[in-house]
C-alpha positions in Angstrom: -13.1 -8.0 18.5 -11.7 -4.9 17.2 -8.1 -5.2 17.5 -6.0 -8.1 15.8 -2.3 -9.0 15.5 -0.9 -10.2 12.6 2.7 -11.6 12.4 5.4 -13.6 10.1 8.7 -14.5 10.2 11.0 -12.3 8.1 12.6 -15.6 6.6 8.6 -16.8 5.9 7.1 -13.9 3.9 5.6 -16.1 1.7 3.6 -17.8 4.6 2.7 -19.2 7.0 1.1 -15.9 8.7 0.0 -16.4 12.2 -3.4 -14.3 12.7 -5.2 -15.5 16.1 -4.9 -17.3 19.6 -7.6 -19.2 21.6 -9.7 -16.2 21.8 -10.0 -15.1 18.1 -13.7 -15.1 15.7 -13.6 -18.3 14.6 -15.7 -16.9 11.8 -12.8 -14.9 11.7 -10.1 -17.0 11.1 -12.4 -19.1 8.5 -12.7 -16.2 6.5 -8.8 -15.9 6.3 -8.2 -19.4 6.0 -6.6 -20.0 9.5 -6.2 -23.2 10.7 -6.0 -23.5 15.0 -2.5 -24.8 15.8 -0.8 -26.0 19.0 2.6 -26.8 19.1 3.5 -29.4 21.9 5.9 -27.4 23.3 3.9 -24.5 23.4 1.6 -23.4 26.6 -0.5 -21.1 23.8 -2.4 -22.4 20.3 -2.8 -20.1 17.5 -4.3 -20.0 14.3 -2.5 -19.6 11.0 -2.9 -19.4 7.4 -0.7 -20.4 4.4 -1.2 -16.8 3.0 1.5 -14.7 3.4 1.6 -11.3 5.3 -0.1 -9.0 2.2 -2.7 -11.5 1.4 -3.7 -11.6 4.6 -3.6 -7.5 5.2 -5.9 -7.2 1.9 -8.3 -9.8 3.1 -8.7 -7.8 6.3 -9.1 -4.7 4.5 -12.2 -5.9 2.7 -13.5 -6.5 6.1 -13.2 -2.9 7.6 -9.8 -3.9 9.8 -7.3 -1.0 8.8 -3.3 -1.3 10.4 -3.0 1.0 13.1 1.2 0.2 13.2 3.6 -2.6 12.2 7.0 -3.1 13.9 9.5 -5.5 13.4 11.0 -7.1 16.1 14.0 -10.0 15.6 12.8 -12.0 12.9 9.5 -11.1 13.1 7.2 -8.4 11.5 4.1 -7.4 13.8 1.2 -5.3 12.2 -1.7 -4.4 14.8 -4.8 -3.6 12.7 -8.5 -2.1 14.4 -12.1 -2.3 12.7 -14.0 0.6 13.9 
């Protein structure tokens, strides 16, 4: 899995930082702390982690994952990283 999104509220920098769906590593998502989460209104689950949005970039960076871009769209900032 070389490509991963990574995305937080503008309003939740300090956390929680969404880093996965049903198809992410769950080695992954151990590594960073990410818990799987459904919300009952919700036809997707994702996995997220207390860290905020910088933790969660430097964690990846020590595992090879470097951001490609980051956007913000609405509320929400949207960085795509890729591990070659």
């Amino acid at each position: 899995m070389p490509y991963l999104f990574v995305s937080t509220r503008i309003r939740l920098e300090s956390g929680p930082t969404v880093v996965g769906d049903e198809q992410s590593d769950p080695e992954l998502m151990a590594h960073l702390g990410a818990k799987y989460f459904h919300e009952k209104w919700n036809n997707f689950s994702e996995y997220r982690t207390d860290d905020c949005a910088r933790v969660v970039l430097d964690k990846l960076e020590k595992l090879g994952y470097r951001v490609l871009s980051m956007t913000g769209i609405g509320q929400t900032c949207i960085w795509l990283l890729h591990k070659s």
